[in-house]
LOPA-668540 format. One line per 8 residues: number of its first residue (from 0); for each residue x, y, z of C-alpha. Coordinates in nm, 2 decimals, padded with zeros to 4 digits, always signed. Layout:
NUM	X/Y/Z ~ ...
This chain:
0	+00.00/+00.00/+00.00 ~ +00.12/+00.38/-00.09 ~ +00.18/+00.61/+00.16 ~ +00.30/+00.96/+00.25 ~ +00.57/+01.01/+00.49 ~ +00.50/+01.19/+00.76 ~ +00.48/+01.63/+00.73 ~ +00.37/+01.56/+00.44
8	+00.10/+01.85/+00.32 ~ -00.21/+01.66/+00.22 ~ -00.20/+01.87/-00.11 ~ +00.09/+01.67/-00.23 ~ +00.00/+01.35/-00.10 ~ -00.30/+01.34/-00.31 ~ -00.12/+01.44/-00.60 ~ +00.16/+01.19/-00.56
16	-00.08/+00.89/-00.48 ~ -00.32/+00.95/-00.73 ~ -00.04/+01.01/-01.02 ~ +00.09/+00.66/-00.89 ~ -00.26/+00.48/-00.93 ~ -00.38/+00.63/-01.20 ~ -00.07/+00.74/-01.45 ~ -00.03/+01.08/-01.55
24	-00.34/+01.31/-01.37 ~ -00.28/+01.62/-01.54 ~ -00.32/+01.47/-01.89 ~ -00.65/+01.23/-01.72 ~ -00.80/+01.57/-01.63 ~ -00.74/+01.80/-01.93 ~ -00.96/+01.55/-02.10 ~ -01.25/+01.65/-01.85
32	-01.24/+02.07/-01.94 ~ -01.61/+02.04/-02.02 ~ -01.72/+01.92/-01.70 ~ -01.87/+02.26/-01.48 ~ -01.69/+02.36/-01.13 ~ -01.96/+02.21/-00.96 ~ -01.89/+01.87/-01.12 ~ -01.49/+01.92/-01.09
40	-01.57/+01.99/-00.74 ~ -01.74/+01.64/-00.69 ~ -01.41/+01.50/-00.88 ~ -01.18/+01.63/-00.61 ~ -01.40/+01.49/-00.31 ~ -01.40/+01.14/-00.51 ~ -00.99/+01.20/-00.54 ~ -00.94/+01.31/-00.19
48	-01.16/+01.02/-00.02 ~ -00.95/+00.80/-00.22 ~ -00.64/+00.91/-00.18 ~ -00.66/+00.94/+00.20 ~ -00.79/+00.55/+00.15 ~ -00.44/+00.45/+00.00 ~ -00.22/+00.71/+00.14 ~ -00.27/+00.71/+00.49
56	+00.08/+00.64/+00.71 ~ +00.39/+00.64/+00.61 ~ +00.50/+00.62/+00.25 ~ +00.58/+00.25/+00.14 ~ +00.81/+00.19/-00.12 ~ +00.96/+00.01/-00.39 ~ +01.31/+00.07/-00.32 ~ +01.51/+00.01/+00.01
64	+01.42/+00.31/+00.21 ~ +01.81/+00.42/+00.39 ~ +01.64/+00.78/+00.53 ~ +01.88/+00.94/+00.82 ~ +02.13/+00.60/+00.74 ~ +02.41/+00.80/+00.57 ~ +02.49/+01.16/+00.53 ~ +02.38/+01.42/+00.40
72	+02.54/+01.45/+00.00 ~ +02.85/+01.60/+00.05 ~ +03.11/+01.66/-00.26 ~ +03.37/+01.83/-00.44 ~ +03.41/+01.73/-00.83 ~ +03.47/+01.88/-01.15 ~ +03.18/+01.84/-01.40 ~ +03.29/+01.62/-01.73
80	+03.01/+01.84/-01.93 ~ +03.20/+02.20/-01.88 ~ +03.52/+02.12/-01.67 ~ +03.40/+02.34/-01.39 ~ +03.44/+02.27/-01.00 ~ +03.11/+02.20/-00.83 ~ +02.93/+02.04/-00.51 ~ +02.64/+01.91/-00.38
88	+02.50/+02.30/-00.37 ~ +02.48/+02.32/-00.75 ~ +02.29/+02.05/-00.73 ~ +02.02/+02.17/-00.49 ~ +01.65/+02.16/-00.55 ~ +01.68/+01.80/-00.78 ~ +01.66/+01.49/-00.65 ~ +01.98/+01.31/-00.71
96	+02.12/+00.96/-00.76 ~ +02.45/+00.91/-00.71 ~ +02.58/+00.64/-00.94 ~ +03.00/+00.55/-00.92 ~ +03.12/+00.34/-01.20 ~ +03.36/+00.43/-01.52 ~ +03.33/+00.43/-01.88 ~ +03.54/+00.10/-02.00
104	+03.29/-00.06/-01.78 ~ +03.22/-00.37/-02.04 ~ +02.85/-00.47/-01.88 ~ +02.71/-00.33/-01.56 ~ +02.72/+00.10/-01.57 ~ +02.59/+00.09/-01.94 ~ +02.29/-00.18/-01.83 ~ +02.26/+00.04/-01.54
112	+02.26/+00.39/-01.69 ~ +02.01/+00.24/-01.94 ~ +01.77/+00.12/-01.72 ~ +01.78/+00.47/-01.48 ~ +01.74/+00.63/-01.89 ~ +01.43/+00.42/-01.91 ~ +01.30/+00.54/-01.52 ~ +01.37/+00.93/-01.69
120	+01.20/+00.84/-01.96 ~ +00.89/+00.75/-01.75 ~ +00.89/+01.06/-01.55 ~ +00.85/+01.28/-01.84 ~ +00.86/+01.61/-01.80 ~ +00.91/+01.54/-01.41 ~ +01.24/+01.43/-01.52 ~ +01.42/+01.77/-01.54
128	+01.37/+01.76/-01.13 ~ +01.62/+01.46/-01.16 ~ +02.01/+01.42/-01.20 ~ +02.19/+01.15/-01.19 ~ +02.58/+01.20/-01.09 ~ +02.79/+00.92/-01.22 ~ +03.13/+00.93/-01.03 ~ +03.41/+00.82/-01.18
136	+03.60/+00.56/-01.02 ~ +03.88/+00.54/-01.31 ~ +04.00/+00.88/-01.36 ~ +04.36/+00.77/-01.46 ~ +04.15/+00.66/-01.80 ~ +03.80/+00.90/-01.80 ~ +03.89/+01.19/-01.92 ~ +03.69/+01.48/-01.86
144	+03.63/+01.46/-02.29 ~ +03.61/+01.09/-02.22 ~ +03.33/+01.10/-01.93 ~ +03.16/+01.38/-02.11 ~ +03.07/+01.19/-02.43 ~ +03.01/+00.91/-02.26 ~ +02.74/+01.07/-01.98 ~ +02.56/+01.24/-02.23
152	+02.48/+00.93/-02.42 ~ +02.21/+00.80/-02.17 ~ +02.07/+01.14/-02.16 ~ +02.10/+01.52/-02.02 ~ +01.98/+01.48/-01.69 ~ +02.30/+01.21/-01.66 ~ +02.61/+01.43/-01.54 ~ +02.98/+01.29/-01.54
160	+03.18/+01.40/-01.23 ~ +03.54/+01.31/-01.19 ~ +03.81/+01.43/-00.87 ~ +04.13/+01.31/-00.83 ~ +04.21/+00.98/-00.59 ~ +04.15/+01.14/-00.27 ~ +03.84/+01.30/-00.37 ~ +03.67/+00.97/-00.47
168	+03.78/+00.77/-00.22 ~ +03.68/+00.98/+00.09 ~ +03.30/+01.03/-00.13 ~ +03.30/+00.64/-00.16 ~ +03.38/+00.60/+00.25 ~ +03.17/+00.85/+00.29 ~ +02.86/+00.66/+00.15 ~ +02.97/+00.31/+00.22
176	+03.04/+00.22/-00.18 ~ +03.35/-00.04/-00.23 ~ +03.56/+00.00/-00.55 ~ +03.91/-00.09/-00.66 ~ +04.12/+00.01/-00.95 ~ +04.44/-00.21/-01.02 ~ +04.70/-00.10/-01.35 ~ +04.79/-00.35/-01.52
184	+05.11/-00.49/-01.42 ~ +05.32/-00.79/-01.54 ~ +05.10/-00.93/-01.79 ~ +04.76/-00.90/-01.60 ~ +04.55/-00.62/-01.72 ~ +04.39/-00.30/-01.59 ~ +04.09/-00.38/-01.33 ~ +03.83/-00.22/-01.19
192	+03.55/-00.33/-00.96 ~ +03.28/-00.09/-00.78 ~ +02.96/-00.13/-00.65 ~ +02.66/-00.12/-00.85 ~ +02.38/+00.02/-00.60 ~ +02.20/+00.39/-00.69 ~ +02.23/+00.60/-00.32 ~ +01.91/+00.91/-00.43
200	+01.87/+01.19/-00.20 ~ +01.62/+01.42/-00.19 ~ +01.58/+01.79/-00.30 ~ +01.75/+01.90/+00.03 ~ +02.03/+01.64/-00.01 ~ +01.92/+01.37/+00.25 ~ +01.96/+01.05/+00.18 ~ +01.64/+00.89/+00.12
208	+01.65/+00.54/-00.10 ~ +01.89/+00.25/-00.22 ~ +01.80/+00.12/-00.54 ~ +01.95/-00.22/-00.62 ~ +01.77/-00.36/-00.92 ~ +01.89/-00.16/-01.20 ~ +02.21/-00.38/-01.30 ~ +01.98/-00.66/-01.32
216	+01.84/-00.80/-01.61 ~ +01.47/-00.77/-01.48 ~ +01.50/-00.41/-01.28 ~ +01.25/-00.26/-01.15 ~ +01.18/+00.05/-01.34 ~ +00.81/+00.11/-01.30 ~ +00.92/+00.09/-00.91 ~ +01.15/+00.34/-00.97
224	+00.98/+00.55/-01.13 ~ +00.70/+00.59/-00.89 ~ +00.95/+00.63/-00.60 ~ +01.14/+00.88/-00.78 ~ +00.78/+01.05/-00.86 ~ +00.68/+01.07/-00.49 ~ +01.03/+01.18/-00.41 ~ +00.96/+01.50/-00.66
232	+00.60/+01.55/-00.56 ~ +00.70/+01.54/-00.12 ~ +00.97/+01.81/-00.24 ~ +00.74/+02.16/-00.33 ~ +00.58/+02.08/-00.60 ~ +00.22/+02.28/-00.71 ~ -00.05/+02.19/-00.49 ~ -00.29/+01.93/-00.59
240	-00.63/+02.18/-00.58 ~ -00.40/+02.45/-00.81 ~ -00.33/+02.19/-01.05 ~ -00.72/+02.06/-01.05 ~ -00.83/+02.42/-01.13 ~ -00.57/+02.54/-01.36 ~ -00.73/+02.24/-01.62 ~ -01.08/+02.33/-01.57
């Protein structure tokens, strides 16, 4: 059962419940211009009795819920995109997953970055509220040229970040993400292992979710999505009754 956490204005809960039973409300409701305010009225009442029904309590959800378990996000990187210095502040205001992986990775960051492309592509227009860092854990080899082409191929909200060896590897303590990188050195080659889990805070850079399933071969995107969508709706969206009236 869906839920709201707790704080949560009413307003948004509605919205964010009903958008996760129903689909997409706003477009549901454009379709119903014709019907008078008296009839919109009754609409809302059915919506809010309905949405209390399902969205009473906490919020359930489909990821592993890790809220007040780490940190706040916390970082000093240079962006692959335009080479300049930036930190969790710039970031501000989005929800943000924070991905660490590196570009020669033969199978798990492109199945991964795929699948979180397909969770984007879901949220629509929602997903401009969402970034997704991917932190270099390879920077002897990604480039910022390198990581830049390579980021922007699973779409814009993706953004490359790379630091230098101290930067990454007090980020990764920080958040509890294991990784290795060993040259190659007489005859064995260049490895690299990391974790594969998604850490997403939310728009105030608390650490809210784990999501696990998205190296996988079944992930679970639709989950993702509507956590990601209730993530976005808890953190200021337009109330529920000034999105009702504005498509009447």
């Amino acid at each position: 059962m869906w839920g709201c956490a707790a704080g949560t204005p009413l307003a948004q809960c509605l919205m964010a419940c009903v958008t996760v039973f129903t689909g997409r409300l706003p477009s549901a409701i454009a379709g119903l211009r014709g019907l008078g305010r008296v009839a919109m009225a009754m609409l809302m009442l059915g919506l809010m009795v309905s949405g209390l029904a399902g969205c009473g309590g906490e919020a359930q959800w489909h990821e592993t819920d890790v809220t007040g378990s780490l940190p706040a996000l916390d970082f000093t990187m240079t962006r692959a995109s335009d080479g300049k210095t930036v930190t969790a502040k710039d970031f501000a205001g989005k929800v943000v997953l924070l991905y660490f992986g590196y570009t020669f990775c033969p199978d798990i960051c492109p199945l991964t970055l795929a699948n979180v492309s397909r969770v984007l592509r879901n949220l629509g227009d929602k997903a401009k509220d969402v970034r997704v860092l991917f932190i270099t854990v390879d920077p002897n080899r990604d480039t910022l040229p390198v990581l830049k082409k390579y980021t922007e191929s699973f779409g814009p909200e993706v953004v490359g970040l790379r630091g230098n060896a101290d930067q990454i590897a007090a980020l990764a303590k920080r958040y509890r993400v294991a990784y290795s990188v060993t040259p190659e050195k007489d005859g064995k080659p260049y490895t690299v292992t990391h974790s594969s889990a998604i850490y997403v805070f939310d728009q105030t850079g608390k650490v809210r979710l784990l999501i696990t399933s998205m190296a996988s071969p079944a992930p679970d995107v639709d989950g993702a999505t509507a956590d990601l969508g209730m993530l976005i709706y808890q953190g200021g969206s337009p109330s529920f009754w000034q999105r009702l009236w504005q498509m009447v």
